[in-house]
C-alpha angles and dihedrals in degrees: 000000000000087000079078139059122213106249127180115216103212106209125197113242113268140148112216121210137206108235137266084054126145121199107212114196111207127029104217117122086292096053104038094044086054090047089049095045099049087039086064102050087049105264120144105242128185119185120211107206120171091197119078094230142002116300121251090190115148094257138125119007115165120071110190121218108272092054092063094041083062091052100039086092104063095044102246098112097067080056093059094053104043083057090037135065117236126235126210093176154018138210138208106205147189115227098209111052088004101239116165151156127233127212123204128212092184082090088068090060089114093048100045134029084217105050095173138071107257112210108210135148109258090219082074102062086043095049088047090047094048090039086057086038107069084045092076124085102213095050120084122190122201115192126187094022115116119203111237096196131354128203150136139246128186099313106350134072113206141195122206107214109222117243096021096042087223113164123196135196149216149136097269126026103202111195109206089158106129142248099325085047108182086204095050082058093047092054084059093234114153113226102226116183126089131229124271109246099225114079116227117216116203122212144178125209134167089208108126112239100188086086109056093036118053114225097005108175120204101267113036131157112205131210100217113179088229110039128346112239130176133204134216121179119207130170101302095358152082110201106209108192104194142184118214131213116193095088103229125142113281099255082059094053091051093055107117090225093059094035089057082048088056086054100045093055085047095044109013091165084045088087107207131333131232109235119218105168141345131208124176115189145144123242129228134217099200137143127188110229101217123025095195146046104172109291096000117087136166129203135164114036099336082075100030138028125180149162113282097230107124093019100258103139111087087030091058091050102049087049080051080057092046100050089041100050087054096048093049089053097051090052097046092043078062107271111141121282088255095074085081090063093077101062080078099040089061111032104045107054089047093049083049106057103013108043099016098038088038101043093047082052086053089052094043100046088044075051088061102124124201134049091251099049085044090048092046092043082052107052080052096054087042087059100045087050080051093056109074096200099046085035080056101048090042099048084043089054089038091055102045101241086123106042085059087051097063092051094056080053098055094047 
């Protein structure tokens, strides 16, 4: 009809949401349990993800009772199990003349209904979220897609996606990027800690241990007068976290050769060593002073680093997912927008004292020289283990049942 010109609306590109929608940044186990456990309680959830597929990445293995115990409900914890080995015990050794101490986390059976370390490949909790995931009708997942800003205006929080300049909106924008978190930037949080100075070379080996070392339990960290080591023994695989001497640059460390070397010197009637991966890396001690500006958040490693030692670090982020996921639907079921204070309130003091401060006791005591301080570190520990009450409090601190406590009490 001639009355009327032809005319083309250009619209920006958006993505309009329904409400009652989180945006989470990052799909490793974080991400993905605080996309699951909003998902179930009805939330919309897109996940934002730069790699193509989940990482199999040698990476996080031990996953500590009251974990297990959050994820018991939805079932995913008796997959974990049935794909992990579980661990009654642990031990702290001495390589030469193997004395040791065992703790045992049957004593937490009234507390837990897992009163044991599960090692367990975290690829497989992220492959079994993801799996459930892309089951649900209100969750999207993009893959292979990287976020060039993030902010916030009035009541929505946004991501530009880079290339197509894409930019997508909700009610909540979640970074669990990483340590180098862009949200965590754009809250505007400093990330105050410092590196330890040792490397730490991760490596996979079907060897079997139980035979060089008498009454090896299934988790042990080893003084070693040249080098400390520890052992953790999953399904197929032994996990050797090691720390090298020789002082050359990391690539070097991570070299097969010199890493068979290292075991040879650990283990010279061992013959050699199949080597299944290897991972170098340097470990942070970092905390993120605020988690929330508004409707930006942060949890899992883009708010906390620490030293691997005990294993705290993907639990406590994933307890970082579980209390997250209840307070945004709360506030997005209509309680007041203060409800959300207290994410930080409860998980970073607790991050704080009981995975950072214990996880870097757990590095100092494993840096003891000397046969007589590591002798004398070790009749104390003895004793403690002796003693069922301060065994108790102490199993109850190392895997992480108290630490949760005190959140539910400063909530």
């Amino acid at each position: 009809n001639n009355k009327f010109k032809r005319c083309i609306v250009v619209i920006p590109p958006s993505i309009m949401h329904p409400s009652e929608h989180i945006i989470i940044m990052g799909a490793g186990p974080v991400g993905l349990t605080l996309a699951h456990q909003a998902a179930l309680q009805g939330v919309n959830v897109t996940v934002l993800e730069s790699e193509a597929q989940v990482s199999r990445q040698l990476r996080a293995s031990t996953f500590h009772p009251p974990t297990l115990d959050l994820l018991a409900p939805s079932g995913i914890t008796q997959v974990l199990i049935d794909k992990g080995r579980i661990t009654p015990s642990w031990q702290i050794r001495l390589h030469e003349g193997g004395e040791h101490v065992t703790f045992d986390l049957s004593v937490l059976r009234d507390d837990t209904g897992h009163p044991y370390r599960l090692q367990c490949e975290q690829l497989v909790l992220s492959e079994e979220l993801e799996r459930r995931l892309l089951t649900l009708p209100q969750v999207t997942m993009l893959r292979g897609v990287t976020v060039e800003s993030v902010g916030q205006v009035l009541n929505r929080a946004w991501v530009t996606l880079a290339g197509s300049g894409e930019r997508l909106e909700c009610d909540y924008l979640v970074g669990c990027d990483g340590a180098h978190s862009i949200v965590r930037k754009a809250i505007g949080a400093s990330f105050e800690g410092s590196v330890y100075p040792d490397i730490n070379l991760l490596v996979t080996t079907p060897f079997d241990f139980d035979g060089l070392l008498p009454d090896l339990a299934g988790v042990n960290y080893i003084w070693q007068d040249s080098g400390n080591y520890s052992l953790l023994h999953l399904p197929n695989l032994w996990r050797i976290s090691l720390h090298p001497t020789s002082g050359q640059p990391l690539e070097a460390e991570a070299q097969p050769k010199r890493i068979q070397r290292r075991l040879q010197e650990l283990f010279p009637d061992a013959g050699p060593f199949d080597l299944a991966e290897i991972r170098p890396y340097r470990v942070h001690k970092r905390l993120a002073s605020r988690w929330r500006l508004n409707r930006l958040l942060i949890a899992g490693d883009a708010a906390h680093l620490n030293n691997p030692k005990g294993g705290m670090g993907m639990n406590g982020g994933i307890h970082d997912a579980f209390c997250l996921a209840d307070l945004l639907v709360q506030r997005l079921n209509g309680a007041p927008d203060a409800v959300l204070d207290g994410y930080e309130r409860q998980r970073l003091p607790v991050v704080r004292d009981d995975i950072i401060g214990q996880a870097d006791k757990n590095h100092s005591r494993m840096q003891l020289q000397g046969l007589e301080q590591r002798r004398q570190s070790l009749a104390e520990l003895q004793a403690l283990a002796d003693d069922p009450q301060r065994a108790y409090d102490y199993l109850r601190r190392t895997s992480m049942l108290e630490g949760l406590a005190k959140a539910k009490a400063l909530a």
